[in-house]
DRENBA-349493 format. One line per field, with one value per residue (C-alpha): residue in three letters; x, y negated, z negated. Coordinates in nm, 4 decimals. Example, Ala and Ser with C-alpha at 12.3 -4.5 7.8 and 13.67 -1.06 7.14 Angstrom:
% DRENBA-349493
residuo (ALA|SER)
c1 (1.2300|1.3670)
c2 (0.4500|0.1060)
c3 (-0.7800|-0.7140)
This chain:
% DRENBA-349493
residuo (UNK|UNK|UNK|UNK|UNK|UNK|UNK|UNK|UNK|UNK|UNK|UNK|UNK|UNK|UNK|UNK|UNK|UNK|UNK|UNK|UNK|UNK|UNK|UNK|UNK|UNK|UNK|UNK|UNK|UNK|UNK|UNK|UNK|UNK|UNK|UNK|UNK|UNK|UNK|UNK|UNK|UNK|UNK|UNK|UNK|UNK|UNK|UNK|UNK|UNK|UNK|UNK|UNK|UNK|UNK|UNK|UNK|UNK|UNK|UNK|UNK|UNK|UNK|UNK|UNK|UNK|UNK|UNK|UNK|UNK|UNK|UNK|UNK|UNK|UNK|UNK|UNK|UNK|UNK|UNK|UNK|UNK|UNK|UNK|UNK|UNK|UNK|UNK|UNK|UNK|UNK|UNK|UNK|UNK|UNK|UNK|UNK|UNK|UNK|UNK|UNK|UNK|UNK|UNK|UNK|UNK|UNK|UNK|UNK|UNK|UNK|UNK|UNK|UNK|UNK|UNK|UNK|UNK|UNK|UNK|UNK|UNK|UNK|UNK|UNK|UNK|UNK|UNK|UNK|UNK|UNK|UNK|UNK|UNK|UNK|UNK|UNK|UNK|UNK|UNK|UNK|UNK|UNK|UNK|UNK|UNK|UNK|UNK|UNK|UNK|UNK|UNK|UNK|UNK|UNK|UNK|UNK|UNK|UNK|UNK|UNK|UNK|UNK|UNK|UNK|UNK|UNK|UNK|UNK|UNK|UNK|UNK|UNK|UNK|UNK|UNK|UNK|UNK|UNK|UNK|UNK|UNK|UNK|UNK|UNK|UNK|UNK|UNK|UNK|UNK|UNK|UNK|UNK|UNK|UNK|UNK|UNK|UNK|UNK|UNK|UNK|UNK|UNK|UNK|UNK|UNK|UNK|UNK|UNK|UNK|UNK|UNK|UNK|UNK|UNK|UNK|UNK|UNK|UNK|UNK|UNK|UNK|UNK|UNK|UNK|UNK|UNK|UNK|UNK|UNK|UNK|UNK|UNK|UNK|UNK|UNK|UNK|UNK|UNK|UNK|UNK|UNK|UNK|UNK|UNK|UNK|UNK|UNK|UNK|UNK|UNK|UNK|UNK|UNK|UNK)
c1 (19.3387|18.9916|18.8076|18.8389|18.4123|18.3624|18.2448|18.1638|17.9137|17.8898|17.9123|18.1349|18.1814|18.5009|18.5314|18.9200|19.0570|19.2807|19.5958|19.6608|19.3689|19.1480|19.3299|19.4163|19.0690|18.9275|19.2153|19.1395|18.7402|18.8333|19.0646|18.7662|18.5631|18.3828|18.3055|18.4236|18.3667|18.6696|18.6495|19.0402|18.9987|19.0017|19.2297|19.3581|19.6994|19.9127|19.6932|19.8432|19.9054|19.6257|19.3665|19.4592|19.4087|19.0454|18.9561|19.0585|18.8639|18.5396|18.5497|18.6878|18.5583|18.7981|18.6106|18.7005|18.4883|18.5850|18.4322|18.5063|18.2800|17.9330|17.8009|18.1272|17.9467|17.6503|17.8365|17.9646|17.6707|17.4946|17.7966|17.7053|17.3670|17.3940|17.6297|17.4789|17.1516|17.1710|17.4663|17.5369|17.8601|17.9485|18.3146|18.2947|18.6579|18.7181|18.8560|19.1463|19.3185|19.3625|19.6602|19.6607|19.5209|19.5300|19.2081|19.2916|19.3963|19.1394|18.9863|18.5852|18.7172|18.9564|18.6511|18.4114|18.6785|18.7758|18.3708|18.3110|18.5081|18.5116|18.1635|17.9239|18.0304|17.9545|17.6108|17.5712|17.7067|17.5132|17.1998|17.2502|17.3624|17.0475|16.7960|17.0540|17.1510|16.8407|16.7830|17.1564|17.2168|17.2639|17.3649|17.6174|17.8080|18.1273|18.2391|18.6605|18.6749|18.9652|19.1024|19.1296|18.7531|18.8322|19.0863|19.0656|19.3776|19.6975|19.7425|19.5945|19.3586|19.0364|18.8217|18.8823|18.8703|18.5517|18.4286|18.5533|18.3476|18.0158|18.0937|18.0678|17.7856|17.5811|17.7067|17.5267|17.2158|17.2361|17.2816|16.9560|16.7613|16.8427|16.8395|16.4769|16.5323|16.8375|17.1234|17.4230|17.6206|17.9957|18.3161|18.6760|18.8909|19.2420|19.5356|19.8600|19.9238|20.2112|20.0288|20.1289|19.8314|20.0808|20.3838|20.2260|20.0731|20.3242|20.6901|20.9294|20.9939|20.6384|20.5742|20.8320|20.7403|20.3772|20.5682|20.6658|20.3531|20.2495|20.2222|20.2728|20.5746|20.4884|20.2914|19.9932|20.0093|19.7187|19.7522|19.6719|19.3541|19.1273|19.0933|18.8818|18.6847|18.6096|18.4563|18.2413|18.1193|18.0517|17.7236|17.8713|18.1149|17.9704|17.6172|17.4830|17.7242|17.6124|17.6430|18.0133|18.3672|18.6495|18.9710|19.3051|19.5614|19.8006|19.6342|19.7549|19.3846|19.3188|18.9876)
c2 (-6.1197|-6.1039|-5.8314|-5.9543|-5.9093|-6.0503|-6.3606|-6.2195|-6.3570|-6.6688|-7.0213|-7.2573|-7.5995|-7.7341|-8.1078|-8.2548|-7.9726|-8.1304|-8.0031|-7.9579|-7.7759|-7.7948|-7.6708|-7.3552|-7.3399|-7.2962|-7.0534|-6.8291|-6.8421|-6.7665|-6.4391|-6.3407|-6.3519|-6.6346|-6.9229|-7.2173|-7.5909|-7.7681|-8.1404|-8.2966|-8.6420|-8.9088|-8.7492|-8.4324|-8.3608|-8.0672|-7.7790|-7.4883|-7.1731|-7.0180|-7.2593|-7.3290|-6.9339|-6.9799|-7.2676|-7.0590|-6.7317|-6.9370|-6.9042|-7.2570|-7.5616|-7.8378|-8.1880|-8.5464|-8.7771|-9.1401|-9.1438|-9.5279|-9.5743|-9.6522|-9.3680|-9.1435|-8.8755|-8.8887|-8.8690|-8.5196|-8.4371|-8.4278|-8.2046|-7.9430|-7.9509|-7.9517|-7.6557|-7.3969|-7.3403|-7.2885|-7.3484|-7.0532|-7.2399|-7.6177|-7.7053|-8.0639|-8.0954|-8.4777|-8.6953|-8.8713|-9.1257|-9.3875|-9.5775|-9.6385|-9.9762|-10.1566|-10.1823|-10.6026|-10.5604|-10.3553|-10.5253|-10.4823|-10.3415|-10.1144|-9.9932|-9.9405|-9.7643|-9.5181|-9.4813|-9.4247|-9.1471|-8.9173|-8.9770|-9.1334|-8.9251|-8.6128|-8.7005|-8.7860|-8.4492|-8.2901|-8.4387|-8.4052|-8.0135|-7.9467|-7.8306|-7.5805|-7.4659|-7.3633|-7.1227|-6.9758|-6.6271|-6.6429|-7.0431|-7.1933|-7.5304|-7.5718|-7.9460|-8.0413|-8.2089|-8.2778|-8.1820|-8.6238|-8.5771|-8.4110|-8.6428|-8.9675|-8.9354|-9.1253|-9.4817|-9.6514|-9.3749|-9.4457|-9.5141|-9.1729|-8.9691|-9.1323|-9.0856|-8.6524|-8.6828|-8.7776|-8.5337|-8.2956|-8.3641|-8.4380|-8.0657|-7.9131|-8.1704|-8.0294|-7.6450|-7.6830|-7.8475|-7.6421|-7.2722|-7.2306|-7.2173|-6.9369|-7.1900|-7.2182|-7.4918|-7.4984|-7.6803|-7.6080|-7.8570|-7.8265|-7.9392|-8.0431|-7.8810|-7.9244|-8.1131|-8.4521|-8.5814|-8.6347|-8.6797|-9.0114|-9.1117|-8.9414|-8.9821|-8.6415|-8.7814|-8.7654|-8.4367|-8.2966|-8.4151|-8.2906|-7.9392|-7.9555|-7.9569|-7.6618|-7.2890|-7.1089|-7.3386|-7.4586|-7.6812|-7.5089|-7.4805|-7.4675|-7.0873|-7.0599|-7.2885|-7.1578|-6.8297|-7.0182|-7.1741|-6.8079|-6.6421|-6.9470|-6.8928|-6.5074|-6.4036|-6.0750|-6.1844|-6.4826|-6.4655|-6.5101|-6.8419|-7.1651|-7.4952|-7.4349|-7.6070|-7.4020|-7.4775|-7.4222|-7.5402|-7.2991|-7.3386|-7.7619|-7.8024|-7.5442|-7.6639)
c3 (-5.1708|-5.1572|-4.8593|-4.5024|-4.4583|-4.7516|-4.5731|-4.2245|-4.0582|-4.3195|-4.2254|-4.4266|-4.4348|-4.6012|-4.5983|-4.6718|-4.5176|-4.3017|-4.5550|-4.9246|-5.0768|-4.8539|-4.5899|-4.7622|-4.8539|-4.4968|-4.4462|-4.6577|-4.6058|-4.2881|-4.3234|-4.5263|-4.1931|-4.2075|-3.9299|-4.0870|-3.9705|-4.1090|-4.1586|-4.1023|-4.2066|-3.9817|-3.7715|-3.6190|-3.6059|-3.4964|-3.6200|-3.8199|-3.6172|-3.7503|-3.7537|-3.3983|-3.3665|-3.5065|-3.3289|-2.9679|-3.1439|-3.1560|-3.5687|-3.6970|-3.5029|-3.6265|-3.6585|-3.7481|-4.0089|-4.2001|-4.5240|-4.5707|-4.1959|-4.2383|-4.0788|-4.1345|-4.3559|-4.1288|-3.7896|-3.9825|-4.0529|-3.6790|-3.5451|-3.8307|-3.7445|-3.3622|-3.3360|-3.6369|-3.7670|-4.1092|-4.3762|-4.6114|-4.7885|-4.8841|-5.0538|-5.0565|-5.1265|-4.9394|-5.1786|-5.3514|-5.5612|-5.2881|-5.4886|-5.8856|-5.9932|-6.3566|-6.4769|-6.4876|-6.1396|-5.9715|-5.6667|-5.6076|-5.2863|-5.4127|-5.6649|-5.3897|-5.1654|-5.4787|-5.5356|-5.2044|-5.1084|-5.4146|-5.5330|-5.3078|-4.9935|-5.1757|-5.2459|-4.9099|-4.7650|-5.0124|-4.9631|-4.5463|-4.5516|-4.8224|-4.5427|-4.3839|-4.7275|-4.7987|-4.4515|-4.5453|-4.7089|-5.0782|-5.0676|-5.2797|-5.3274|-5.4581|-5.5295|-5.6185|-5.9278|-6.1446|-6.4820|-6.5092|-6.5611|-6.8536|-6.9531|-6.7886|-6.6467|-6.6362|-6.6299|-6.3055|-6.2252|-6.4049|-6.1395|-5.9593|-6.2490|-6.2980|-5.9874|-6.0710|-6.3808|-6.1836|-5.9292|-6.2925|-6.4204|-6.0898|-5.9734|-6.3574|-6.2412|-5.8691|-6.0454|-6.2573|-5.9699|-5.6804|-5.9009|-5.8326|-5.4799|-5.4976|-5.4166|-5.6820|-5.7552|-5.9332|-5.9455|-5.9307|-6.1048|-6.0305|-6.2708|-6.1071|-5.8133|-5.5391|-5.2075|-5.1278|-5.3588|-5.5959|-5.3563|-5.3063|-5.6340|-5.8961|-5.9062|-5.9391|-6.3201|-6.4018|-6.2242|-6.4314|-6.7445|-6.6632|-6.5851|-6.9116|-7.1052|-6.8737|-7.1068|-6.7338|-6.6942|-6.3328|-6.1258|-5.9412|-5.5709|-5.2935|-5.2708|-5.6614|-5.6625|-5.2983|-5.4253|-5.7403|-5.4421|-5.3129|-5.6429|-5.6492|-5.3166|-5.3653|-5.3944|-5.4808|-5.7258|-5.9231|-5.8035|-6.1825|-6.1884|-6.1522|-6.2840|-6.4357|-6.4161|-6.3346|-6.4588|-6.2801|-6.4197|-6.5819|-6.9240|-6.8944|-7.0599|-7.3640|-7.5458)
């Protein structure tokens, strides 16, 4: 595990941390000492034992958004700005499949809903958390992507690995732009990893056939991908890092 200063002092922002990756994500920012704001979704539930720790400490302020609302990313937005000054960390991690749709089949709505939440929300953070990014220490933005960018995915999916590859390639845009002005930009893309993602949108056949194909010989868990999320975040250890995609996936994607 990574030093428990490493982060002390820092404000994070983790949107989609309300489980899964994201979750583990803000948990380990903040056992690295960090203040953390973590966005749960559109709803709180029962919070973990030690996020609800965190939240009593005064370090993790736990805060509710809908990315399909009008104003969702907005409304987010104001509660970041009204409780700190500056930002030194954005993960904008919010995102996922929604349900798999035939390309024949897909519904405009179902395309703007998929579009929506893994692509245009994350400009929209991104462009609202900007001007307290650039009064944090040593800024940096790390964006969730996919390893479907990479490969488009299986079938029913095209959309959101779509939206994963703009995320991509806007992040490398975002990296060039924003490097002037000391504030790094990466991505983590994530193979297939164990959080009810793919409880809901792969069946335990599939899962095990992906297993399979796997040189590690497992699927990837939560635990194995937020540490990825960390180094990108680091001034200290990836401060000469920006505009990259960084694999985890058990070697699943060798180029």
């Amino acid at each position: 595990m990574f030093h428990p200063a490493l982060f002390k002092g820092m404000t994070v922002v983790v949107t989609g941390a309300g489980r899964g990756i994201g979750l583990e994500v803000a948990r380990q920012f903040l056992d690295c000492g960090a203040r953390v704001l973590v966005h749960a979704g559109r709803s709180i539930g029962e919070l973990p034992d030690f996020l609800e720790s965190a939240a009593t400490e005064g370090r993790a302020h736990v805060v509710t958004a809908d990315f399909l609302a009008p104003d969702g990313v907005e409304s987010l937005a104001e509660v970041v700005r009204s409780r700190f000054e500056s930002v030194d960390i954005l993960i904008n991690n919010a995102g996922t499949m929604v349900g798999r749709f035939p390309a024949a089949e897909l519904t405009d709505e179902q395309y703007q809903t998929v579009v929506q939440l893994n692509q245009t929300a994350v400009v929209e953070m991104t462009r609202a958390m900007l001007p307290l990014l650039r009064k944090g220490t040593h800024p940096a933005i790390v964006n969730t992507v996919s390893i479907s960018a990479v490969t488009g995915g299986s079938a029913g999916s095209s959309i959101y690995s779509a939206t994963k590859a703009f995320v991509a390639t806007y992040s490398k845009a975002l990296a060039r732009e924003l490097a002037p002005e000391g504030i790094r930009v990466n991505c983590v893309s994530p193979g297939t990893i164990t959080t009810d993602f793919h409880q809901r949108y792969s069946s335990p056949e599939k899962l095990e056939a992906t297993r399979k194909t796997i040189p590690l010989g497992r699927l990837g868990t939560a635990e194995d991908c937020a540490p990825a999320y960390l180094f990108l975040a680091s001034h200290v250890l990836s401060g000469y890092i920006t505009g990259q995609v960084l694999e985890v996936n058990g070697g699943q994607l060798i180029a």
